[in-house]
DOGU-520250 format. One line per field, with one value per residue (C-alpha): x, y, z. Coordinates in nm, 3 decimals. Layout:
N
c1 = c(X | ...)
c2 = c(Y | ...)
c3 = c(Z | ...)
! end
This chain:
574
c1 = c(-1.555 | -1.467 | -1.569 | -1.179 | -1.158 | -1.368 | -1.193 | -0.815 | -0.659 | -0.518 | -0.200 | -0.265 | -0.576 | -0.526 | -0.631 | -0.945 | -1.034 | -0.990 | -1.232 | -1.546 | -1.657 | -1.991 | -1.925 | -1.972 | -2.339 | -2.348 | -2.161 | -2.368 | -2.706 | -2.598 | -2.473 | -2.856 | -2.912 | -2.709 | -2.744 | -2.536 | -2.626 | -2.430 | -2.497 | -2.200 | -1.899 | -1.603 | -1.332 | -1.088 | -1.294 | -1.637 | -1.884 | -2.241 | -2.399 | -2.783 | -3.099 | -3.441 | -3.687 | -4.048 | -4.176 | -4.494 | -4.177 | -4.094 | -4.358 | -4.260 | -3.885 | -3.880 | -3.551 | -3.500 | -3.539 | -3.319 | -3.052 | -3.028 | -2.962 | -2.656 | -2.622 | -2.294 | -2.214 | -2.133 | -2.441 | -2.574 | -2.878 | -2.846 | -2.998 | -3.016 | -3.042 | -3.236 | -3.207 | -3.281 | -3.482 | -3.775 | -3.822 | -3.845 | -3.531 | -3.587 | -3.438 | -3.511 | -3.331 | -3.251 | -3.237 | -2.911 | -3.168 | -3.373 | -3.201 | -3.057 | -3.079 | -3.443 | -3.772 | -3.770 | -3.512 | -3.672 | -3.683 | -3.543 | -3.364 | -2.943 | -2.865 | -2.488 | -2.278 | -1.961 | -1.827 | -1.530 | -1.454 | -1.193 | -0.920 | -0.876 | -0.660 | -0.717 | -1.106 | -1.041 | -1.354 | -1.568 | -1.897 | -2.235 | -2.539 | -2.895 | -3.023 | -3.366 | -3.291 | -3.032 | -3.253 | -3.575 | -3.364 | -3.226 | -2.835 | -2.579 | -2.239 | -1.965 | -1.658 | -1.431 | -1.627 | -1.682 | -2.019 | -2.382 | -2.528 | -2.788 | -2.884 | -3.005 | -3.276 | -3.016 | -2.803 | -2.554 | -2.431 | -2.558 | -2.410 | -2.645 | -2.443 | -2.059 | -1.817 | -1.468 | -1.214 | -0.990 | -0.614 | -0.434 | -0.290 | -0.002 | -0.196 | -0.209 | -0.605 | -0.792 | -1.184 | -1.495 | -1.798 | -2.092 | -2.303 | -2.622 | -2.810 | -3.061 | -3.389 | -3.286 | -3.341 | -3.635 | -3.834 | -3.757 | -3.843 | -4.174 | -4.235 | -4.160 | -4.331 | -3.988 | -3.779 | -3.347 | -3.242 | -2.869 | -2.698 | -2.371 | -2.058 | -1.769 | -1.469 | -1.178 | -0.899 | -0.497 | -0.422 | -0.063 | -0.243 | -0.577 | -0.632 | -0.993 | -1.337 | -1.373 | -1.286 | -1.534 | -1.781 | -2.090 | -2.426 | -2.695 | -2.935 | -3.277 | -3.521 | -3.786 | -3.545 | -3.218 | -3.092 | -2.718 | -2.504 | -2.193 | -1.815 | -1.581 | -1.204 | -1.076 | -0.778 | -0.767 | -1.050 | -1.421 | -1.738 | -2.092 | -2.310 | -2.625 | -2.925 | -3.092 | -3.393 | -3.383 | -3.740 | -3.802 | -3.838 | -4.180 | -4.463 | -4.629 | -4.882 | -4.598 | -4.395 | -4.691 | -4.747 | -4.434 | -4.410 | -4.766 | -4.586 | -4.292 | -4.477 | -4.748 | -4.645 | -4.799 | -4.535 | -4.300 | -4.069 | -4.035 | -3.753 | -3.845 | -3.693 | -3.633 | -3.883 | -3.981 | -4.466 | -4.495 | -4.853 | -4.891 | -4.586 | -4.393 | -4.044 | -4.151 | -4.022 | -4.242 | -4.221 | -4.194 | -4.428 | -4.742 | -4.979 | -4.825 | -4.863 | -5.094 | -5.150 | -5.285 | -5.622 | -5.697 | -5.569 | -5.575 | -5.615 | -5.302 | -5.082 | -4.778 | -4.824 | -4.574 | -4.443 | -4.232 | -3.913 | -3.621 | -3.258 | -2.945 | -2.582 | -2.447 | -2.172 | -2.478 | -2.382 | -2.049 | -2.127 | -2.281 | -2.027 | -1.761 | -1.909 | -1.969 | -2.024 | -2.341 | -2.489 | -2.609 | -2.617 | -2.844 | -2.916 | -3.173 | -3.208 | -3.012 | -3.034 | -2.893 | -2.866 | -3.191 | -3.262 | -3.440 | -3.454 | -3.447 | -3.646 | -3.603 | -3.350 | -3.161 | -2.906 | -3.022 | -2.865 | -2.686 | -2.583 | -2.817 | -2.921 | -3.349 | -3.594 | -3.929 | -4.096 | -4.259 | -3.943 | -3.765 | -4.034 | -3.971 | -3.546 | -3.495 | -3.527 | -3.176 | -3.128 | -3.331 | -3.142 | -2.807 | -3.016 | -3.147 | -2.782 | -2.735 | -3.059 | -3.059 | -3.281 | -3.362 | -3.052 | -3.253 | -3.568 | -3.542 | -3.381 | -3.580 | -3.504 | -3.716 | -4.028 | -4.026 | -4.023 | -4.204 | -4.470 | -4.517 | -4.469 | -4.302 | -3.924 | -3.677 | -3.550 | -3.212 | -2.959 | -2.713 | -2.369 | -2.213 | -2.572 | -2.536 | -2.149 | -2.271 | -2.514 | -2.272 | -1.981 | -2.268 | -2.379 | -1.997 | -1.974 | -2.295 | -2.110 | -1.811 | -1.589 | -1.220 | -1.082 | -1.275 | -1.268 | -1.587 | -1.582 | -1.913 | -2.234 | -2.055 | -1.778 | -2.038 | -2.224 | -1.944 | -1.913 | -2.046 | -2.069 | -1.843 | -1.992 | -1.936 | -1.646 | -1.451 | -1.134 | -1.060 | -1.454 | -1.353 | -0.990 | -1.194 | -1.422 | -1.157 | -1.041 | -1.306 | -1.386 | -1.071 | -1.106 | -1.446 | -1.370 | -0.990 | -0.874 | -1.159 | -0.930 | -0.744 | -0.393 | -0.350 | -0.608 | -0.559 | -0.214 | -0.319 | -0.606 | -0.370 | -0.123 | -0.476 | -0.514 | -0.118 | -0.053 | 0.251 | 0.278 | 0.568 | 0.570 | 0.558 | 0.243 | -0.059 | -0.415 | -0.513 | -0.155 | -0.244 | -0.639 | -0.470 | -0.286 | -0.593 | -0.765 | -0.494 | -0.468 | -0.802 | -0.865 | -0.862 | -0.638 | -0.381 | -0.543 | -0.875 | -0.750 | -0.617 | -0.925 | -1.105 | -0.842 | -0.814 | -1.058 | -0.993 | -0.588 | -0.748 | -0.890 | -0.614 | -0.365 | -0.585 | -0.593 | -0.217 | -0.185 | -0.494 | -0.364 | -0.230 | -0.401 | -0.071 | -0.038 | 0.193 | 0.211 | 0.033 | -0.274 | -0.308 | -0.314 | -0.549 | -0.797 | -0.765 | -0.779 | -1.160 | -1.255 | -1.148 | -1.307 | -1.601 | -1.654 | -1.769 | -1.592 | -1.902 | -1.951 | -1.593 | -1.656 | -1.997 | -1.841 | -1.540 | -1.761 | -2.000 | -1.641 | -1.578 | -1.889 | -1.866 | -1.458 | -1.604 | -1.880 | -1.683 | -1.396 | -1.699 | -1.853 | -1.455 | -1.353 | -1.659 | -1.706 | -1.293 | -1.413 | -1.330 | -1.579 | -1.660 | -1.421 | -1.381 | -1.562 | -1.384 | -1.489 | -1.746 | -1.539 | -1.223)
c2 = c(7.256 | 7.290 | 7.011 | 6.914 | 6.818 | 6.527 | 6.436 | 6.425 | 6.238 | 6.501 | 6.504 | 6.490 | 6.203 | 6.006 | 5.687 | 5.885 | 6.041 | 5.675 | 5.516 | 5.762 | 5.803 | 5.842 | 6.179 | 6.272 | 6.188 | 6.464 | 6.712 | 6.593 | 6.672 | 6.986 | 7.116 | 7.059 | 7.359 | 7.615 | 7.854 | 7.673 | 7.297 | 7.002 | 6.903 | 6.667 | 6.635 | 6.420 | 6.416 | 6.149 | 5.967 | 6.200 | 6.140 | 6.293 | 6.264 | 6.428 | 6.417 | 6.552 | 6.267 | 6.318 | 6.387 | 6.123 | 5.835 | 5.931 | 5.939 | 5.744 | 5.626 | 5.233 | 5.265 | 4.901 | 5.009 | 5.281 | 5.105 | 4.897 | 5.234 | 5.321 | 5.700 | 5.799 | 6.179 | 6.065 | 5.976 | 6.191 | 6.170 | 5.971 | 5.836 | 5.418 | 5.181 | 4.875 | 4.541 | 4.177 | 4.022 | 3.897 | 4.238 | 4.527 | 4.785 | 5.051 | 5.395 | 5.623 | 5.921 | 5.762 | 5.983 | 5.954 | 5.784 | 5.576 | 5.264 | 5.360 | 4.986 | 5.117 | 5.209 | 5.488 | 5.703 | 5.579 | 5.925 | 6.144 | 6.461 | 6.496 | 6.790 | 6.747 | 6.654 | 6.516 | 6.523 | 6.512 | 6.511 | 6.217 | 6.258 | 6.620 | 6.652 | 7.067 | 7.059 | 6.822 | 6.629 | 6.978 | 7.012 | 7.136 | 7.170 | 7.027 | 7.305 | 7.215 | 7.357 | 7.675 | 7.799 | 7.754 | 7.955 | 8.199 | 8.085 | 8.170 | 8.005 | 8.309 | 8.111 | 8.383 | 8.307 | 7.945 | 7.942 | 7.972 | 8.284 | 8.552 | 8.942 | 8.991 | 9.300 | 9.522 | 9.497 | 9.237 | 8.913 | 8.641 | 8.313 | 8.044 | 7.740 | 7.736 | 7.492 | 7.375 | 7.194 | 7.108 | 7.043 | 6.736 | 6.663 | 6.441 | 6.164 | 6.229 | 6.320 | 6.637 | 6.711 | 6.844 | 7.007 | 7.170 | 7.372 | 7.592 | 7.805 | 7.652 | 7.897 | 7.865 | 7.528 | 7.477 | 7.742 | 7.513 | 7.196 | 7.340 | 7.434 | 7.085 | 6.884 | 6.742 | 6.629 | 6.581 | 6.231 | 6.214 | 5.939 | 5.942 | 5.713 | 5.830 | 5.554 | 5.670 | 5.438 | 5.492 | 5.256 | 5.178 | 5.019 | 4.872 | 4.517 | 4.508 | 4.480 | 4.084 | 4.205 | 4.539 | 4.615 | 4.635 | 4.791 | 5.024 | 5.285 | 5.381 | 5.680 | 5.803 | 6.044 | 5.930 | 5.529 | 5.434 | 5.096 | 5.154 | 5.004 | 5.012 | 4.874 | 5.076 | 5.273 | 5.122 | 5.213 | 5.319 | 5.344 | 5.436 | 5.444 | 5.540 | 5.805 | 6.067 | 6.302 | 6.633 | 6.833 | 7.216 | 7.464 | 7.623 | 7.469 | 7.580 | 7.777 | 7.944 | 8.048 | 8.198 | 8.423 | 8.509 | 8.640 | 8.802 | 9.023 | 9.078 | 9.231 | 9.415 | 9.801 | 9.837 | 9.627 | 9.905 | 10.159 | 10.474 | 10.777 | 11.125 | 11.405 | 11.775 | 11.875 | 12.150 | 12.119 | 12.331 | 12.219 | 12.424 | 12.683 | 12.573 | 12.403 | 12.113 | 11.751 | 11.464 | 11.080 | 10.967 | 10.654 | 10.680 | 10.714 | 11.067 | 11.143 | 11.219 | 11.299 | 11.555 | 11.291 | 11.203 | 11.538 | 11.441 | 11.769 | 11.889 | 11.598 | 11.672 | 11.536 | 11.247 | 11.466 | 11.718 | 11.700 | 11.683 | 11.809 | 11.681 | 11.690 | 11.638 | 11.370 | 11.155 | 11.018 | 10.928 | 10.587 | 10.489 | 10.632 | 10.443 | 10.116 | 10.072 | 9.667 | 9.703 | 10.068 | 10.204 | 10.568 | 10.749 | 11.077 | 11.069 | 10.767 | 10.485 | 10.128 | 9.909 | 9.594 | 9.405 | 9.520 | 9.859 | 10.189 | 10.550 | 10.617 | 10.955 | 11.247 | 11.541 | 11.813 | 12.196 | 12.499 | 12.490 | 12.189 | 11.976 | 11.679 | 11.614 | 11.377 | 11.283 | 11.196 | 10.890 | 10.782 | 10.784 | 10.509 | 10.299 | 10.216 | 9.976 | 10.149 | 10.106 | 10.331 | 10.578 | 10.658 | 10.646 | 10.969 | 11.113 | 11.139 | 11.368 | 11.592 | 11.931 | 12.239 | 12.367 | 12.646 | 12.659 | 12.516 | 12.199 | 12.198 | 12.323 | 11.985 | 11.801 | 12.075 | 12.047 | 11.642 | 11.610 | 11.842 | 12.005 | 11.680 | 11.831 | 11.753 | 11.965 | 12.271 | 12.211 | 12.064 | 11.840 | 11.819 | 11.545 | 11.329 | 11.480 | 11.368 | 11.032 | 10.990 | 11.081 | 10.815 | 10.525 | 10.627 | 10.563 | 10.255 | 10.126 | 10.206 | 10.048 | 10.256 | 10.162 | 10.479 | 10.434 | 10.189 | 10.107 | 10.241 | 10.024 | 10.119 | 9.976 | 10.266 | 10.507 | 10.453 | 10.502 | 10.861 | 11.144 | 11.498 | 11.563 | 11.752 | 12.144 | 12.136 | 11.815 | 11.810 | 11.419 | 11.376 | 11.586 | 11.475 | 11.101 | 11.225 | 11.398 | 11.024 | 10.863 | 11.150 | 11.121 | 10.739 | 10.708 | 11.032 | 11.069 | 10.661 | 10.614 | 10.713 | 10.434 | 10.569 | 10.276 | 10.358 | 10.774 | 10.700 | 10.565 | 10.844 | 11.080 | 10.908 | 10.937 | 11.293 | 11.401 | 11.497 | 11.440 | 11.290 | 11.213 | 10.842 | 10.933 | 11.146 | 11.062 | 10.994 | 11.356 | 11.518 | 11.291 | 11.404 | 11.713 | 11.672 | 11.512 | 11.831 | 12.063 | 11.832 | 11.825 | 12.178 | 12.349 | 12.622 | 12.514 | 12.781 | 12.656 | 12.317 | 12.339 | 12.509 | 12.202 | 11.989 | 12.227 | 12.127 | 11.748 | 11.817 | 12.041 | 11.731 | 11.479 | 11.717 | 11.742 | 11.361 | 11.349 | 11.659 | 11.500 | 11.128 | 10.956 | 11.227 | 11.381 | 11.694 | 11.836 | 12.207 | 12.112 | 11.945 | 12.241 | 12.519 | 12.319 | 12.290 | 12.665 | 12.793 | 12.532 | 12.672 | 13.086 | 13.015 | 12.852 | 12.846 | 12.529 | 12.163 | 12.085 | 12.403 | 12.329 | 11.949 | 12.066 | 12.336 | 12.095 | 11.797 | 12.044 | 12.180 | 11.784 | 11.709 | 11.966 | 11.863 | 11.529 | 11.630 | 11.826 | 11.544 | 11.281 | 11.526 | 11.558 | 11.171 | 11.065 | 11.293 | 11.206 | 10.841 | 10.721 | 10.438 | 10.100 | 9.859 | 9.577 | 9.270 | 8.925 | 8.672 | 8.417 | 8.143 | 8.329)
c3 = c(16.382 | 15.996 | 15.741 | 15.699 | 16.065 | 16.006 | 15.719 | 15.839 | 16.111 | 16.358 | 16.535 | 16.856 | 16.928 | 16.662 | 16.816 | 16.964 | 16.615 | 16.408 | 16.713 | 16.640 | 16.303 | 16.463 | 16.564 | 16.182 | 16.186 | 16.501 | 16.271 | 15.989 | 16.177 | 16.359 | 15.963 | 15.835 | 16.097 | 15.903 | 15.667 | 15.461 | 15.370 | 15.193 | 14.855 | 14.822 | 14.982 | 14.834 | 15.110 | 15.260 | 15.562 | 15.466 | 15.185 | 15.161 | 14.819 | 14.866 | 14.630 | 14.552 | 14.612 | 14.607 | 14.966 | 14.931 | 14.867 | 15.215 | 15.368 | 15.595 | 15.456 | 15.361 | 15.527 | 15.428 | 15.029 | 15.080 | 15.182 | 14.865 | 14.697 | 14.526 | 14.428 | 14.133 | 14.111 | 13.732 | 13.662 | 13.386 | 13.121 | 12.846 | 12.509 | 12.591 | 12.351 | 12.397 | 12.160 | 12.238 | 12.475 | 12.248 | 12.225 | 11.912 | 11.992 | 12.167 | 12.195 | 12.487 | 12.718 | 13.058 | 13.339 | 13.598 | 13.844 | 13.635 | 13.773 | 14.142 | 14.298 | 14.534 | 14.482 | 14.659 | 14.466 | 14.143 | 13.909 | 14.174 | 14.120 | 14.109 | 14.185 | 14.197 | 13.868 | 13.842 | 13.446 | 13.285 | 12.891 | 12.821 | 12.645 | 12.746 | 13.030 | 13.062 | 13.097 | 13.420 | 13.619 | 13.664 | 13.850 | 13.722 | 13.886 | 13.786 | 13.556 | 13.717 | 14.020 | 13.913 | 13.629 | 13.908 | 14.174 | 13.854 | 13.928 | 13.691 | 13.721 | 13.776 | 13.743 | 13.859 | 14.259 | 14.224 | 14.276 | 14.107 | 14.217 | 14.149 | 14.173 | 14.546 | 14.616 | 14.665 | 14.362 | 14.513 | 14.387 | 14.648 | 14.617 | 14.653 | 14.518 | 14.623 | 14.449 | 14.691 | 14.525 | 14.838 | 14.685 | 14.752 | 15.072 | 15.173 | 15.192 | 14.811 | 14.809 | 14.774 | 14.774 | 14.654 | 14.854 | 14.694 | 14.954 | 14.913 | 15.107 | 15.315 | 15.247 | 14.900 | 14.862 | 15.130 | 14.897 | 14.595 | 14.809 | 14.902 | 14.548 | 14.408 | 14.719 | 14.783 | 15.044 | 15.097 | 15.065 | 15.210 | 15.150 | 15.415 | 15.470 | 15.658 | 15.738 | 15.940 | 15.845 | 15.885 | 15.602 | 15.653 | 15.970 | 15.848 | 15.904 | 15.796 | 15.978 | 16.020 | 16.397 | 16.477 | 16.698 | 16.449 | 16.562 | 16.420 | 16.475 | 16.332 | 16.382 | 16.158 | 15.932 | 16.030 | 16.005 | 15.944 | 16.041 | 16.197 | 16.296 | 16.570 | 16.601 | 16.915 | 16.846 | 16.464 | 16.266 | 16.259 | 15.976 | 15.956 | 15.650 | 15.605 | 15.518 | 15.593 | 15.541 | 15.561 | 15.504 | 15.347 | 15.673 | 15.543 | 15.376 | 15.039 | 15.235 | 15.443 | 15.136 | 14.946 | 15.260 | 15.269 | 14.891 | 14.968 | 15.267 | 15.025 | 14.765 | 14.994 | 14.992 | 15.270 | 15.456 | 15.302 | 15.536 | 15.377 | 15.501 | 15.520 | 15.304 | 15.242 | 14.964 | 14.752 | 14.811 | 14.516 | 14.587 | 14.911 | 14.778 | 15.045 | 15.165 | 15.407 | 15.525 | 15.413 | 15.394 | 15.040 | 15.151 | 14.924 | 15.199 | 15.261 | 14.910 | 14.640 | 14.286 | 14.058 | 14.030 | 14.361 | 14.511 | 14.899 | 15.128 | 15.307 | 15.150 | 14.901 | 14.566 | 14.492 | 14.226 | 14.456 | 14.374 | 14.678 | 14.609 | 14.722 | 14.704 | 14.377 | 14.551 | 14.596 | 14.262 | 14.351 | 14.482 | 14.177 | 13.914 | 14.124 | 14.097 | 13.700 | 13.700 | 13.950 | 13.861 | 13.507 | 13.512 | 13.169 | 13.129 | 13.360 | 13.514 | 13.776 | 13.706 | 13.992 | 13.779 | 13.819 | 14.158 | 14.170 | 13.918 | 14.037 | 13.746 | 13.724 | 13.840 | 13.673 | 13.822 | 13.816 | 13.776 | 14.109 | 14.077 | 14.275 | 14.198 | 14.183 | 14.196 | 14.276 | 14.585 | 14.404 | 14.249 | 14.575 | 14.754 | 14.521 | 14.610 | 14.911 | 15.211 | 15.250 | 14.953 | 15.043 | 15.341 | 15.170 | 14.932 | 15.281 | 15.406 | 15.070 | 15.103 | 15.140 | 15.079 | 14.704 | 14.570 | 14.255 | 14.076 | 13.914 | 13.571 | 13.222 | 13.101 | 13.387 | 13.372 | 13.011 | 13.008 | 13.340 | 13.361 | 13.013 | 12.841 | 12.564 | 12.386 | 12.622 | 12.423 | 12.606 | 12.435 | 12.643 | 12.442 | 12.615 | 12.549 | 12.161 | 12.175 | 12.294 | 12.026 | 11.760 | 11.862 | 11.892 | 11.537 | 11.459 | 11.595 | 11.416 | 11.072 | 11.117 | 10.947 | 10.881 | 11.064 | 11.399 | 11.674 | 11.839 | 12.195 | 12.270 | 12.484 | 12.810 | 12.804 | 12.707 | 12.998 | 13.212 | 13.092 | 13.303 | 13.375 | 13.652 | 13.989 | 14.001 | 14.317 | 14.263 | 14.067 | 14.140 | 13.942 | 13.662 | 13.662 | 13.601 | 13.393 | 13.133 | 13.117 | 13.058 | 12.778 | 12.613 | 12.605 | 12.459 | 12.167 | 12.118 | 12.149 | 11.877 | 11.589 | 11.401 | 11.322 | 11.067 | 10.828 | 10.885 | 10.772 | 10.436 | 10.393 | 10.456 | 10.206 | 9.930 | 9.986 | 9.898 | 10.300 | 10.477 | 10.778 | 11.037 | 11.147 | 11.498 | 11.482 | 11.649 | 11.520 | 11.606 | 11.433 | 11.133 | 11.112 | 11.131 | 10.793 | 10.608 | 10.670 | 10.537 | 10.230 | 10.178 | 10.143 | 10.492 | 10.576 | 10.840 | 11.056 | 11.010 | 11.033 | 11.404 | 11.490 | 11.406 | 11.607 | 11.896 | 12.095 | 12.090 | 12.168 | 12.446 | 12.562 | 12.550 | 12.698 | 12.977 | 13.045 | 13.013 | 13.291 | 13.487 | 13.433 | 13.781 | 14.017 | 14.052 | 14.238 | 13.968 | 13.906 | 13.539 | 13.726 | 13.956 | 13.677 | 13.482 | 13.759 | 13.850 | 13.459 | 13.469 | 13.766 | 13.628 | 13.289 | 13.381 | 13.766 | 13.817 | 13.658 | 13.526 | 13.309 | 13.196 | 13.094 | 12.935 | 12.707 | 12.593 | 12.576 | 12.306 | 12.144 | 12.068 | 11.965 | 11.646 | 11.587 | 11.567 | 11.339 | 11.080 | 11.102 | 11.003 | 10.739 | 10.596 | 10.580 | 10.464 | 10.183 | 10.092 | 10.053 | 10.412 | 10.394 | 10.598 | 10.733 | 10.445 | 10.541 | 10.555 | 10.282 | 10.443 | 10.547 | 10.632)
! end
């Protein structure tokens, strides 16, 4: 059953439901089995408020203490101040369980916060969690899910800590619930030699017919973790408040094995893949676990070294340019947030993408078989680039003009210069060479192109450089038109001129024929005149993406050397 069927009176047995509040304390034990625990849970009829106490306090429960207790989700820490008493003041930081009415709970850890700010009505009562435990468990609150959560092995966001704010009902109440998850929390109990105090009360009134308790049924019921005192009014009303202590599932000992087998290699499973054993001059399959490996120092007889590259299919990188917010994709390198890096890969001649034996064992297993699903035998030797990095260890001779184009708009953005917009290193990462065969990829990667060179341009301030250097200009013209005319009236011939333009309109009509995916007869000649031209997308993209490169760098050279300086800075205090 769900949380808000103990904390509702149904339609149908509503006599039964008001008689048996005990039946929480079932639901409330059977919950502690989940994967999913209670924190705190502020509901109409159902209230669980849980802390950290120290598991030697319990040891066993003074269940007599405990129940003097008295636990306040507003509690917070705070700076007292102490005067009188025969006594010099005193000024010290109180924590929100320095005084909780026991013994036992004395110093424990809150873990759940309730706050508010008074006096402002749009921050609300809000919830935090005890930084204690999120910064221990590396939680970060993402407000857009609700809940405090964390980079999981395989790149994913896992949500540890959820936050429910139940909206109000027609009796006029709503409700909060804070879970986590319970191997979360037993690791940090284990850690911290704690245990779960729960303190529990759940009273299942109808209040237009509540006549009080002087008339119920009282008894109560104690076990070693588990003690409450309850109340029965048949058909009217029912209670039961108590405690109880919930333990961490492993022991110290037990976790620290458990990290030990985590990080033991040996422990690791490894796929298979097509690969190019240059060492034995020969195309083979071979695990890329390091025990079927070796290197050019140890130099084990018969095995691969961990240095053979495997090739796949260039759409292997399709997942990752897809999915920007999780994957970081360099020039030669994949970055799956803080999970895992494929340290190492590059795209040859025929298009293939490569990479190392070595670099491939080290991706979640997972991973590798999402790159096995892509592998294929060698069309043509790895690139010049990787042999020249990799294995001559010298500077590649190569030169890559969409990484040179790259390098040029970040240098523009460091300058801040009046006539340019900083694009940023997050929308330069999302730019890519597009595979050889797919015109959706290029179609994207045109976009993304035009976005991150030809959206750069300020009209605003080309306007009034333009206006400097005796040009005229159209009010309707775009950035490029107007770049166009500072050129001419700078000097260059309007031949000349639109040569130094071309290649950038080149791009920006393409985005505007590409735009939308549309199957229009523009989109179609464009692909075919790429694919006549050049013969693959990527060649295409490559030559414009070098074209743009030098527009840009003679358009730099130009507006610089016409005065075209840095944005003005604000006075301090403005």
């Amino acid at each position: 059953m769900d949380i808000l069927d103990y904390s509702s009176i149904p339609e149908g047995g509503r006599s039964d439901w008001l008689s048996n509040a005990v039946h929480s304390v079932v639901y409330l034990k059977e919950s502690y089995h989940n994967d999913r625990i209670i924190l705190y849970a502020s509901l109409p009829c159902f209230f669980i408020h849980a802390v950290l106490v120290k598991a030697e306090k319990l040891n066993p429960v003074d269940q007599k203490d405990l129940a003097r207790a008295h636990l306040d989700s507003a509690s917070q820490w705070t700076i007292e101040h102490a005067t009188g008493g025969g006594q010099p003041d005193r000024i010290y930081l109180a924590g929100p369980l320095s005084s909780p009415g026991c013994r036992t709970l004395v110093d424990a850890e809150q873990l759940v916060f309730r706050r508010r700010l008074e006096g402002v009505s749009s921050k609300g009562t809000y919830t935090e969690i005890d930084q204690k435990l999120e910064q221990a468990l590396d939680l970060h609150y993402l407000e857009e899910r609700g809940t405090y959560g964390r980079i999981d092995g395989r790149g994913d966001i896992e949500d540890v800590i959820q936050l429910h704010d139940f909206p109000k009902g027609k009796n006029g109440y709503g409700g909060h619930l804070v879970t986590v998850k319970a191997e979360s929390l037993s690791e940090y109990m284990a850690v911290t030699d704690t245990a779960l105090a729960i303190k529990f009360d759940f009273t299942r009134v109808d209040h237009d017919k509540f006549v009080g308790w002087e008339c119920a049924q009282r008894d109560e019921y104690s076990a070693p973790d588990l003690f409450y005192r309850n109340g029965v009014i048949a058909g009217n009303c029912s209670f039961v408040n108590g405690w109880m202590v919930v333990r961490p599932a492993f022991t110290k000992d037990e976790l620290i094995a458990r990290r030990n087998a985590q990080s033991d290699r040996s422990n690791r499973r490894h796929a298979e893949f097509k690969i190019q054993d240059f060492r034995q001059n020969r195309l083979c399959v071979s695990s890329c676990s390091p025990d079927a490996t070796t290197n050019y120092f140890e130099a084990k007889e018969g095995l691969p070294f961990e240095l053979s590259p495997a090739f796949f299919r260039v759409d292997v990188l399709s997942k990752y340019k897809a999915y920007k917010d999780k994957y970081q994709i360099d020039a030669r390198s994949i970055r799956c947030r803080s999970a895992w890096e494929l340290r190492s890969y590059d795209i040859n001649e025929a298009g293939q993408v490569h990479t190392y034996l070595i670099d491939l064992s080290h991706l979640p297993y997972e991973e590798q078989l999402y790159w096995q699903s892509f592998n294929e035998w060698p069309k043509a030797p790895i690139s010049k680039r990787s042999y020249e990095n990799d294995f001559k260890g010298e500077w590649t001779t190569e030169v890559d003009p969409l990484l040179e184009l790259k390098g040029r708009i970040s240098q523009l953005d460091a300058e801040e210069l009046e006539w340019w917009s900083p694009r940023g290193d997050g929308l330069l990462l999302t730019v890519h060479y597009p595979s050889n065969e797919n015109p959706s990829d290029w179609a994207d990667e045109i976009m993304r192109l035009d976005q991150v060179v030809v959206e750069g341009f300020r009209t605003k301030p080309l306007k009034a450089i333009a206006g400097n250097l005796g040009a005229t200009i159209e009010p309707s013209w775009g950035s490029l038109k107007i770049i166009e005319a500072c050129l001419v009236g700078g000097g260059f011939s309007a031949e000349d001129a639109k040569e130094v333009i071309s290649p950038l309109q080149t791009l920006h009509g393409l985005r505007s024929e590409l735009k939308a995916h549309s199957a229009g007869k523009d989109r179609i000649n464009s692909e075919r005149d790429a694919i006549r031209t050049f013969k693959t997308y990527r060649a295409h993209y490559e030559d414009l993406a070098g074209c743009c490169d030098e527009s840009l760098r003679t358009i730099v050279e130009f507006l610089t050397g016409h005065g075209a300086g840095k944005r003005k800075q604000k006075p301090v205090g403005v």
